[in-house]
N, C-alpha and C positions, 0 to 999 in steps of 0.2 A: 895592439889590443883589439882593434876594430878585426883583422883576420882573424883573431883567434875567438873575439866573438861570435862573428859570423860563422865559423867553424861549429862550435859550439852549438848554437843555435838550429844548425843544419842536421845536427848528431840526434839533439834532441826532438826535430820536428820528425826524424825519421824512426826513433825507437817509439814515437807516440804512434804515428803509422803504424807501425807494427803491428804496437799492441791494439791498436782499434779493429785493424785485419785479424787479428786474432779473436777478438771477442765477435767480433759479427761471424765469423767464422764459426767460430762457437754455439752463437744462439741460432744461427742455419743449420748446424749438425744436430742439436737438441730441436730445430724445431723436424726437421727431417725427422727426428727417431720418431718425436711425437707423431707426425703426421705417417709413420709406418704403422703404427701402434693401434691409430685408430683406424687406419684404413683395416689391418687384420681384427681389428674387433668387430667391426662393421661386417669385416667377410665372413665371421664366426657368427654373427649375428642374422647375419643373410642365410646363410645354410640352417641353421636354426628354425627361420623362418618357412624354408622350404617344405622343411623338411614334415616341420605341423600343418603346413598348407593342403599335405600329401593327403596325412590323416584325416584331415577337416573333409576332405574332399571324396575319399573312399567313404569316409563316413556317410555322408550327405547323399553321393551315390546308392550307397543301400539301400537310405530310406526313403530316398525317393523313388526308387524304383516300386516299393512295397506300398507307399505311399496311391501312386498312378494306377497301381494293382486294386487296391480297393477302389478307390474313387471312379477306374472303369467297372468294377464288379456291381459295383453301384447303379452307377448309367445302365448296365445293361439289363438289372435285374428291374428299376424302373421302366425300360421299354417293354420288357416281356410281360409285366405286371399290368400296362396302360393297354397293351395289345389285347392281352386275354379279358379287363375288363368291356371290351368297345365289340368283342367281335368272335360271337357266339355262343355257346355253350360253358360253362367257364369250368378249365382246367381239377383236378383234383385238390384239394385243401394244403395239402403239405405244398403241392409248389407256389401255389398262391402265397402259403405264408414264406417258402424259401426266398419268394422274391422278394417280400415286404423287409426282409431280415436285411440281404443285400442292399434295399434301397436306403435300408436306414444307418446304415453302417459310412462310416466316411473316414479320412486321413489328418481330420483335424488334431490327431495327435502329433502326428509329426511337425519337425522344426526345421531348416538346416542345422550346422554348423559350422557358426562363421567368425567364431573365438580370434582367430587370426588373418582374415581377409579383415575383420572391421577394426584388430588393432594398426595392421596394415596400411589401412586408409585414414582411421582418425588418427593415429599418433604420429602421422607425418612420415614413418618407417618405409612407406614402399620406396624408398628413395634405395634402402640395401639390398632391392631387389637390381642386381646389375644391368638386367635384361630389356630393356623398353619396352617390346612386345609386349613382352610378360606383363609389368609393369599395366600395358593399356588395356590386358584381360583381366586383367586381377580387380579392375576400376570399372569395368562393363559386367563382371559376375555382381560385382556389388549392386549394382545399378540394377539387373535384370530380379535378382532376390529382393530388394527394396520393392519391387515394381509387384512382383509374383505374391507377397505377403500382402499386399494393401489391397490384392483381390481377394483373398482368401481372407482378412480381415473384416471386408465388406458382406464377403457371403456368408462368413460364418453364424453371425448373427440371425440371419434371418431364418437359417435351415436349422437352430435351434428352435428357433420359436415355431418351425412348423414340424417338427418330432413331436414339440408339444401338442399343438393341433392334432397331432395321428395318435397321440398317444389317447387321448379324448374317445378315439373311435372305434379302436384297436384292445381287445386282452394282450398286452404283453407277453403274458402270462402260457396263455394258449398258445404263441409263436415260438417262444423260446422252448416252452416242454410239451410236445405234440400229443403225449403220454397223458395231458390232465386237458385234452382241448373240450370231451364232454362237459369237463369245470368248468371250462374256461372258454366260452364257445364263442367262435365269431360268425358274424352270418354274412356270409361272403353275398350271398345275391343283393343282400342290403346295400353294401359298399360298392358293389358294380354299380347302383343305382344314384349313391352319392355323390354329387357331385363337387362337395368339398373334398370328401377321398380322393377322386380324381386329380382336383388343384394341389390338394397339397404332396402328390407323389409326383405329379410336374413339377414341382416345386425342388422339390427332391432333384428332382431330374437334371435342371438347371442347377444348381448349387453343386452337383457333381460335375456337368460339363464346365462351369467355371471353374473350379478348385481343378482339373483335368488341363484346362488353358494353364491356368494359372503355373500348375507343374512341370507341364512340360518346356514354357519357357525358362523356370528354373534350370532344368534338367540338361536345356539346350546350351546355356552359358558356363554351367558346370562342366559341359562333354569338353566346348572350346576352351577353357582355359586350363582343364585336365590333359589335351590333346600340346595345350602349347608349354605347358608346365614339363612336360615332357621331352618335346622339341631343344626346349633352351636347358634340359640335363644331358641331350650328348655332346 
C-alpha cells in the first residue's frame, strides 16, 4: 500500500503541476495578447497624435507669420511717423495718417494652436510619442508659448488703453476715409507739437516691439520642434 500510495501521490502531484503550468501559461499568453493590444493602441494613438500635431503646427505657422507681418508693419509705421513728427517740415496728410493706421493696427488677434501639444502635456500622453527628442521639444514648444502669451498678455492691456488715449486726439473718422478729412479734420501741426501724441505712439511703438519679441520666440520653438517632428518621421 505504502508504494502504491506513494505512486499515487507522485501521479497526482504531477498532473497538479501540469495544470498549474498550464494556467500560468495561460494568463502569460492572455497577458501577452493584452499587453500587444495595448501597445498597437497606443501606436494608433501616437500616430493620431502626430498627425494633429502636424496641423496644430502648419496652422500656427501661418499665423504667426501674418501675425509678425503686422506687428512689424506697426513698428515701422510708428518710426516713420515719430521721425516725420521731430524733424522738419511734416510729410503730406495721407501718409501721416497711413502711418497712424499702421501704428494702430496690431496681432492681438491671433492665438496659437495648441489643442494637442497641451493635451499632450496635461493628459500625461506624450508618453505615445516614442521619440524622446521629440517628446523634449514638444515640452520646450509648450514652455516657450506659455512664456510668449504672458508678454503679450502683459502688453496688451496697456496698448489698449493707449488707442484710447489716441483715439481722444485723433478723427478716426478722417484716417480711415481720407474722402471726408474736410469733415473730419486733423490738424497735424497740432500733434507734431503734442507731446502726449508723441508718448503714446512710443507707446505704440513698444507694445509692438514686445508683442514682435514675444512672437518670434514662439516662432523660434515652433520652427525646432516642426524641424524635429520631421527628423523623427523618416
Amino acid at each position: 500500500m505504502t508504494g502504491e500510495g506513494t505512486a499515487w501521490d507522485l501521479s497526482l502531484w504531477r498532473r497538479l503541476a501540469a495544470e498549474f503550468v498550464v494556467i500560468v501559461v495561460g494568463v502569460l499568453v492572455a497577458l501577452g495578447v493584452d499587453a500587444a493590444r495595448d501597445a498597437r493602441e497606443d501606436q494608433i494613438r501616437g500616430a493620431a497624435y502626430l498627425q494633429q500635431l502636424r496641423a496644430d503646427l502648419s496652422a500656427t505657422a501661418d499665423g504667426v507669420a501674418d501675425a509678425i507681418a503686422v506687428d512689424r508693419r506697426a513698428r515701422e509705421g510708428a518710426d516713420r511717423l515719430l521721425e516725420a513728427l521731430t524733424s522738419g517740415p511734416l510729410p503730406p496728410s495721407d501718409s501721416l495718417a497711413a502711418w497712424v493706421l499702421s501704428t494702430t493696427n496690431s496681432s492681438a488677434s491671433f492665438y496659437p494652436t495648441m489643442g494637442t501639444v497641451t493635451a499632450l502635456v496635461e493628459s500625461g500622453e506624450l508618453r505615445l510619442l516614442r521619440d524622446e527628442r521629440l517628446r523634449q521639444y514638444v515640452l520646450e514648444y509648450h514652455s516657450s508659448v506659455e512664456g510668449a502669451l504672458r508678454i503679450v498678455d502683459a502688453v496688451d492691456p496697456h496698448m489698449w488703453r493707449t488707442l484710447e488715449r489716441l483715439g481722444g486726439m485723433l478723427s478716426w473718422n478722417a484716417l480711415i476715409r481720407p474722402e471726408e478729412a474736410q469733415r473730419f479734420s486733423v490738424d497735424w501741426a497740432s500733434l507734431a507739437a503734442d507731446r502726449d501724441f508723441h508718448g503714446a505712439i512710443y507707446d505704440l511703438r513698444l507694445a509692438a516691439q514686445n508683442r514682435l519679441f514675444a512672437l518670434n520666440s514662439l516662432r523660434g520653438g515652433l520652427e525646432a520642434l516642426s524641424e524635429d517632428l520631421e527628423r523623427s518621421s523618416r
